[in-house]
C-alpha positions as YAML, in Angstrom:
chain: A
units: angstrom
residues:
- id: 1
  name: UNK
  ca: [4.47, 49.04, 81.74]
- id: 2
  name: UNK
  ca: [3.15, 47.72, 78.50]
- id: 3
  name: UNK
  ca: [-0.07, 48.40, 77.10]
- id: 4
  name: UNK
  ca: [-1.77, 47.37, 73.60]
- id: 5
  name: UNK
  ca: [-5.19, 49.47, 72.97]
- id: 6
  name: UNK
  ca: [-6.96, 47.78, 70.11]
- id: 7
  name: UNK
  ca: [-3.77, 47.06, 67.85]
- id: 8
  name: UNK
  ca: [-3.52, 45.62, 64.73]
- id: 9
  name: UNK
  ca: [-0.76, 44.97, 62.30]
- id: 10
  name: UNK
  ca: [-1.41, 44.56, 58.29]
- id: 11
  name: UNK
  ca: [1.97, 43.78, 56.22]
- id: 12
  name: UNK
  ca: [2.26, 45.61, 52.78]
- id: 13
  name: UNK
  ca: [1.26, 41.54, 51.67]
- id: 14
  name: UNK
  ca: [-2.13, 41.77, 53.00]
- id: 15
  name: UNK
  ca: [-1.17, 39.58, 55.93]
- id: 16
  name: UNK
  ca: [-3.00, 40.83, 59.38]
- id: 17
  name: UNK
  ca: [-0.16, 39.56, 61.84]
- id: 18
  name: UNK
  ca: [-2.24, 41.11, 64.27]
- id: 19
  name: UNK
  ca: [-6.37, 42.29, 64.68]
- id: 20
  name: UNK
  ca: [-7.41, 44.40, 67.64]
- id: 21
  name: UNK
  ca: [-5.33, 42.96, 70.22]
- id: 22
  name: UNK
  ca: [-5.59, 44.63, 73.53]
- id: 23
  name: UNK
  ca: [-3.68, 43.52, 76.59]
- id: 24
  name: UNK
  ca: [-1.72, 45.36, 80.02]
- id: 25
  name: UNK
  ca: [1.36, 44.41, 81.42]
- id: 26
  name: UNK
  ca: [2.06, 45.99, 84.64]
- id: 27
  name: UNK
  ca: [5.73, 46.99, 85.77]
- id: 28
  name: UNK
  ca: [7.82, 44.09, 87.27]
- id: 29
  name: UNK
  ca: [5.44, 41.45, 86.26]
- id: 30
  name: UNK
  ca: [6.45, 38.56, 84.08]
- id: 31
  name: UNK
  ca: [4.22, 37.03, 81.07]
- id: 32
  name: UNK
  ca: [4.40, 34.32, 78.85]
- id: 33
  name: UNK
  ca: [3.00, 35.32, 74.93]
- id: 34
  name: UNK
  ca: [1.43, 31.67, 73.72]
- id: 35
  name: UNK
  ca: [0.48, 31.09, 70.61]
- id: 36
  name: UNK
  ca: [0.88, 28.68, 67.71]
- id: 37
  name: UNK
  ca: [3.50, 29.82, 64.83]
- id: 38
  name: UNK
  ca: [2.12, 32.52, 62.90]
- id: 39
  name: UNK
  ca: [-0.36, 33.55, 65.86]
- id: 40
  name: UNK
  ca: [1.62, 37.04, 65.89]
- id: 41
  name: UNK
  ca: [3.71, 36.86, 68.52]
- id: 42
  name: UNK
  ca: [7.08, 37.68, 66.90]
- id: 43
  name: UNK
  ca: [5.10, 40.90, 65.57]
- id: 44
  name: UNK
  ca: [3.75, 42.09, 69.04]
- id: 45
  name: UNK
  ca: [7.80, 42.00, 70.24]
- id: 46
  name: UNK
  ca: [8.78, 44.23, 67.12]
- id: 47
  name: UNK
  ca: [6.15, 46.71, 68.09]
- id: 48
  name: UNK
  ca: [7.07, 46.95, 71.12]
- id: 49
  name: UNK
  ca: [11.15, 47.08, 70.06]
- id: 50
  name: UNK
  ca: [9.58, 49.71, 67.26]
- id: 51
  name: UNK
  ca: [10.52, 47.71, 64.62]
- id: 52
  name: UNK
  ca: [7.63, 47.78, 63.16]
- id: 53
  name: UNK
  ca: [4.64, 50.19, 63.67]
- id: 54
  name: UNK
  ca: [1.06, 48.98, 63.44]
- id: 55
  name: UNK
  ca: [-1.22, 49.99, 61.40]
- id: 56
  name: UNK
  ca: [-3.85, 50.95, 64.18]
- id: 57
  name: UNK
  ca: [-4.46, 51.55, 67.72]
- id: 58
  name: UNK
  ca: [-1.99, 52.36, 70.43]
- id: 59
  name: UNK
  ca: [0.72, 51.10, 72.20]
- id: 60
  name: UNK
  ca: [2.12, 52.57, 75.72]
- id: 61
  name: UNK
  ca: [5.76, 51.16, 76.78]
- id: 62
  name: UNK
  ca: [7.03, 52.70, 80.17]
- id: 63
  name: UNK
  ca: [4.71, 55.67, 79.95]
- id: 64
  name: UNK
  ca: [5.47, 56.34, 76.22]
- id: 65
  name: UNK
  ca: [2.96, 56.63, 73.41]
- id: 66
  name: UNK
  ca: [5.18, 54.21, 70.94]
- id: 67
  name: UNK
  ca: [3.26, 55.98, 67.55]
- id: 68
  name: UNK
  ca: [3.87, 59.47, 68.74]
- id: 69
  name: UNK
  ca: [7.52, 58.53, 69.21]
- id: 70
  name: UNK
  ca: [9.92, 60.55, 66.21]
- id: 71
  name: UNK
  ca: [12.38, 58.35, 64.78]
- id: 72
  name: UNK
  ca: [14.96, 60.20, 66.27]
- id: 73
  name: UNK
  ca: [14.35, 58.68, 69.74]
- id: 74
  name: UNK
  ca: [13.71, 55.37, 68.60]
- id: 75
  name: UNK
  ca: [17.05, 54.27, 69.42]
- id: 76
  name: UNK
  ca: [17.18, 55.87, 73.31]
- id: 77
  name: UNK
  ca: [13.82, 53.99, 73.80]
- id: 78
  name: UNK
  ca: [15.36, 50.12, 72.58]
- id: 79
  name: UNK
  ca: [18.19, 50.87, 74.55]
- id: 80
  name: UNK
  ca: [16.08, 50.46, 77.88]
- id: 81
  name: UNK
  ca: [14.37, 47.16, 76.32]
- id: 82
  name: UNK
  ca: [16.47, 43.84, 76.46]
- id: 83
  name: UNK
  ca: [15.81, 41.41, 73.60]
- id: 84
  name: UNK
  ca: [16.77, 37.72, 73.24]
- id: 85
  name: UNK
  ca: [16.46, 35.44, 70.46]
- id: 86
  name: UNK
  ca: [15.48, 31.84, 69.49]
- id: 87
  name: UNK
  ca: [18.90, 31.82, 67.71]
- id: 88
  name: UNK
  ca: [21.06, 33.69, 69.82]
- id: 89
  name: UNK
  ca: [22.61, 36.24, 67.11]
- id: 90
  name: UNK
  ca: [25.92, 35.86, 68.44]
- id: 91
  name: UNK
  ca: [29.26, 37.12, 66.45]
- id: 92
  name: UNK
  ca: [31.02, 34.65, 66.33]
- id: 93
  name: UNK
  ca: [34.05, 36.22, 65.13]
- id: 94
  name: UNK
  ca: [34.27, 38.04, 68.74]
- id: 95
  name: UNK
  ca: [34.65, 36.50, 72.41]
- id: 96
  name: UNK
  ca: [31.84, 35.90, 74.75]
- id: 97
  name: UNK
  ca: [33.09, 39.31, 76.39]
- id: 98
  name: UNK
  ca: [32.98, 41.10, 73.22]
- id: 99
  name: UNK
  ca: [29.49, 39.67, 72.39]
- id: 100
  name: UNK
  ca: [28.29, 40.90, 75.71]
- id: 101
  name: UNK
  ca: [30.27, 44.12, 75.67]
- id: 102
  name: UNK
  ca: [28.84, 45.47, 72.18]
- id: 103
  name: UNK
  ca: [25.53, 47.73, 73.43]
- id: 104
  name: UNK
  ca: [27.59, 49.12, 75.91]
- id: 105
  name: UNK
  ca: [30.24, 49.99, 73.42]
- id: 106
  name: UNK
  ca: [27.52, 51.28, 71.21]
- id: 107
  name: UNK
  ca: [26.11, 53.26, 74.42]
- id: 108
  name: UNK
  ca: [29.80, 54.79, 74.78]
- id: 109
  name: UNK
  ca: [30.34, 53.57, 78.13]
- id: 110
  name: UNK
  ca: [34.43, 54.10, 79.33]
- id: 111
  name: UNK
  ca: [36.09, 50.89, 79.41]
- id: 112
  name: UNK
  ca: [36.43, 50.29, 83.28]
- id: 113
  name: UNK
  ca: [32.46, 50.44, 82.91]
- id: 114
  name: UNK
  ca: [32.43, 47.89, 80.72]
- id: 115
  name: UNK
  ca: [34.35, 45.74, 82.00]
- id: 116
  name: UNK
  ca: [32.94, 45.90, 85.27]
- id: 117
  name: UNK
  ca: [29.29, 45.56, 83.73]
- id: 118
  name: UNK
  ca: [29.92, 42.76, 81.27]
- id: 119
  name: UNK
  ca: [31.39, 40.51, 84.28]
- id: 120
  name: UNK
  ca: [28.53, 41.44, 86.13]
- id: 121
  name: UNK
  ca: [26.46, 40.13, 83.93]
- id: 122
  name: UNK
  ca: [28.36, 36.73, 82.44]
- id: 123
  name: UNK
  ca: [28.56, 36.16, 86.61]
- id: 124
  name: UNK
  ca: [24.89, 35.99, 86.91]
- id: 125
  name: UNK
  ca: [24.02, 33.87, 84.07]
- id: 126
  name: UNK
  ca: [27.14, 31.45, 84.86]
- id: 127
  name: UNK
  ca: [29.55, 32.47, 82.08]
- id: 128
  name: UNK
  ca: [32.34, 34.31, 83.80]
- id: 129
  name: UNK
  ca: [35.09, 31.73, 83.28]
- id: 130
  name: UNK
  ca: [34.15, 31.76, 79.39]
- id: 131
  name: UNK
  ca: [34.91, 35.18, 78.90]
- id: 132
  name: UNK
  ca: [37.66, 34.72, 76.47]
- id: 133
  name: UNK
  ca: [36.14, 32.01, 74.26]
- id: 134
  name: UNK
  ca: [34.56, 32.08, 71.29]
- id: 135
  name: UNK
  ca: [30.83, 31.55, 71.72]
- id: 136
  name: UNK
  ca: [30.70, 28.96, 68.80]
- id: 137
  name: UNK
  ca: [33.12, 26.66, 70.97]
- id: 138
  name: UNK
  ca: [29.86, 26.82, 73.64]
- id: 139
  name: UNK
  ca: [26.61, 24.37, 73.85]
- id: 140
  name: UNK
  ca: [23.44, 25.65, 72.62]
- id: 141
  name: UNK
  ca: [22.18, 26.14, 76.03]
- id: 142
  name: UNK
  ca: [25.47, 28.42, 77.08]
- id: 143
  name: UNK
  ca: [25.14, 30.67, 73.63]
- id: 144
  name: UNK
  ca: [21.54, 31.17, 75.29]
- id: 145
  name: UNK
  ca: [22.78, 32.61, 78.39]
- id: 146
  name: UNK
  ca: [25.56, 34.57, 76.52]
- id: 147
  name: UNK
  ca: [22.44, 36.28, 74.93]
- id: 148
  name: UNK
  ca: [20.75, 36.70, 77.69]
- id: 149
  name: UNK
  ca: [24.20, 38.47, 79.31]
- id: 150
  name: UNK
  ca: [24.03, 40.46, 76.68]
- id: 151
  name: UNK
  ca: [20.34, 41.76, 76.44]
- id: 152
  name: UNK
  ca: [20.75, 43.26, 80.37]
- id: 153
  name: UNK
  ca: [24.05, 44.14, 80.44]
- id: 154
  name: UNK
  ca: [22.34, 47.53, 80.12]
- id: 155
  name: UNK
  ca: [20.39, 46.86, 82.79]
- id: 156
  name: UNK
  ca: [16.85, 47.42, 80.52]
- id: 157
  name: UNK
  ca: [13.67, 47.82, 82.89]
- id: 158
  name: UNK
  ca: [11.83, 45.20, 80.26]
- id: 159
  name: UNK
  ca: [13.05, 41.80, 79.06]
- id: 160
  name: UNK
  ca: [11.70, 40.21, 75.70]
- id: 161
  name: UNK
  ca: [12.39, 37.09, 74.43]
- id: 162
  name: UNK
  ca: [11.50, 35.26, 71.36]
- id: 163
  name: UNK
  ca: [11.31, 31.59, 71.82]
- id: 164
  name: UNK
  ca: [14.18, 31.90, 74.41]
- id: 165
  name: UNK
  ca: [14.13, 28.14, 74.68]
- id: 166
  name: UNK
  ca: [13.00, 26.43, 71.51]
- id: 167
  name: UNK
  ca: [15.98, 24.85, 70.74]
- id: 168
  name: UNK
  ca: [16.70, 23.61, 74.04]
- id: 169
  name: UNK
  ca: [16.19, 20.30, 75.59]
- id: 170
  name: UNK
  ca: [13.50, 20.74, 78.72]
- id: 171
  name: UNK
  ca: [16.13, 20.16, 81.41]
- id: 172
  name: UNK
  ca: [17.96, 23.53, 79.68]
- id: 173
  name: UNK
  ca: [14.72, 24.89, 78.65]
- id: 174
  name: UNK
  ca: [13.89, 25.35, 82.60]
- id: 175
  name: UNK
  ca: [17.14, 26.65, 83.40]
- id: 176
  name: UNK
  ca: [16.64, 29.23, 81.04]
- id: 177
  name: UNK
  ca: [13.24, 30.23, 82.36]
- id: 178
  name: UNK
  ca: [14.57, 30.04, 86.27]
- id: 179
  name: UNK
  ca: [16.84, 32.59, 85.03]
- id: 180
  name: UNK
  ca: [14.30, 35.32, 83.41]
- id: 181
  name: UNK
  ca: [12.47, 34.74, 86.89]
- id: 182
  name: UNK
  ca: [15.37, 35.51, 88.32]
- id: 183
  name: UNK
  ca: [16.25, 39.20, 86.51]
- id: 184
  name: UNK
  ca: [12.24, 39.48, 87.22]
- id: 185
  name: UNK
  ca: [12.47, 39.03, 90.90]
- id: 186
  name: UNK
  ca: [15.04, 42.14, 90.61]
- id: 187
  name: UNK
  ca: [12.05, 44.28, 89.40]
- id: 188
  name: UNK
  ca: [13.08, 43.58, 85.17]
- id: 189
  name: UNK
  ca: [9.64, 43.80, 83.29]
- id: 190
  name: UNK
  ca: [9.92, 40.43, 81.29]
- id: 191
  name: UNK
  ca: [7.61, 39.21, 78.55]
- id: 192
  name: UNK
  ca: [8.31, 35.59, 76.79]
- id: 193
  name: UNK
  ca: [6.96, 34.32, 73.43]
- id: 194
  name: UNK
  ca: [7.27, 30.19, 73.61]
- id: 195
  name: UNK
  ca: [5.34, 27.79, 72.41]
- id: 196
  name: UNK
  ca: [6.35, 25.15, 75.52]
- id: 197
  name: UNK
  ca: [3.10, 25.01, 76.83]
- id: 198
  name: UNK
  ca: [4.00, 22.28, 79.40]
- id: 199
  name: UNK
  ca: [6.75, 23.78, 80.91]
- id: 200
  name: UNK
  ca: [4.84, 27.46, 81.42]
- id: 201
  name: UNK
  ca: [1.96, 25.80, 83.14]
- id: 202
  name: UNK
  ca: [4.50, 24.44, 85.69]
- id: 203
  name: UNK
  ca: [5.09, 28.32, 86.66]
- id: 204
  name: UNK
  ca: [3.15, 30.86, 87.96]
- id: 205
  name: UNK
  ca: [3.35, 33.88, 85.81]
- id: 206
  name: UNK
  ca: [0.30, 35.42, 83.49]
- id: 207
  name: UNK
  ca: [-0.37, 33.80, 80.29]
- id: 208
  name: UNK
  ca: [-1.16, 35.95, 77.52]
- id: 209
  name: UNK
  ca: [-2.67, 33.81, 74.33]
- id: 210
  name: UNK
  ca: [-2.91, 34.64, 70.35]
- id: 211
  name: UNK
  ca: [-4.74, 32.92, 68.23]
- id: 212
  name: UNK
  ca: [-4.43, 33.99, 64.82]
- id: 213
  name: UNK
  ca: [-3.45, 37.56, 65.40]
- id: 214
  name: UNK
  ca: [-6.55, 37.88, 68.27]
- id: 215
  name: UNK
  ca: [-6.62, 37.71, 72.24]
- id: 216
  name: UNK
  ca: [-7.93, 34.42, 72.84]
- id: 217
  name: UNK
  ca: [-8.43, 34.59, 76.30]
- id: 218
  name: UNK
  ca: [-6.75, 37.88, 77.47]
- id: 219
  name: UNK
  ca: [-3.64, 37.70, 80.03]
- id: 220
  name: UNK
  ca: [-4.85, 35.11, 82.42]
...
């Protein structure tokens, strides 16, 4: 499914966020990305969302060479990749509904779709009653799961997420995780940055480490 072949990543700063990481994700597995801040996770997830392109090697997402990819399909290929973020990136001038409803929307999906997709989705993260409130009236750990509604309302074959739980407390922080194992036992390709050591080494998914920008240790 995912595929880095000796990448690395130089900002226009100097900075090498990344320096000849290789690693293989197959389809339907789940991974946690570990690392300390500034290891390069966060950049690994942009290449892979194409927000960013490195500056060598090559990366393969779902049988796709990412660098031969014209911009033109750049936004067909993130529309089959769910993302969700440390700090949600709610709207919070829009309901929980209309949060979840918006890459749908975007998609142009008719209304009945919609509607039908975006309870789908609030029902499997717990959320359907909340529909109609605004998401800042929510706890930290339900804005999370309004998030993650929204990243597969789509229904992407991969999952990423960015520190998914680092502003959680650990009882929410493994209800969160439960849940990504959950869309993964559907067949979702999920990979998770986090930096909770503990609570990954009570699970048993692959570990993939970065230390500095390098593979330190490969997916284990």
């Amino acid at each position: 499914m995912i595929d880095f072949d000796n990448v690395s990543m130089r900002y226009g700063n100097g900075h090498m966020a990344l320096h000849h990481v290789d690693c293989h994700i197959e389809r339907e597995e789940m991974v946690f990305l570990t690392g300390r801040s500034g290891a390069g996770k966060s950049t690994l997830l942009k290449l892979i969302m194409l927000m960013e392109r490195p500056s060598s090697g090559r990366i393969i997402v779902d049988g796709l060479d990412l660098g031969a990819m014209p911009r033109r399909q750049i936004p067909f290929h993130r529309r089959k990749v769910g993302v969700v973020f440390q700090n949600h990136q709610l709207l919070f001038d829009r309901t929980v509904f209309d949060n979840v409803a918006l890459p749908l929307i975007i998609e142009g999906h008719p209304p009945r779709e919609i509607g039908r997709r975006v309870r789908a989705a609030l029902d499997k993260v717990g959320l359907l009653k909340y529909e109609k409130h605004n998401p800042i009236a929510l706890s930290g750990g339900e804005q999370q799961r309004v998030g993650i509604a929204r990243a597969v309302v789509n229904k992407p074959a991969l999952l990423l997420a960015d520190e998914p739980t680092g502003n959680l407390d650990p009882e929410l922080s493994a209800e969160i995780m439960h849940l990504f194992e959950e869309f993964n036992q559907v067949g979702v390709t999920v990979l998770i940055a986090t930096h909770d050591i503990a609570l990954i080494n009570s699970m048993d998914h692959k570990i993939m480490s970065l230390d500095h920008g390098e593979n330190a240790g490969g997916v284990r």
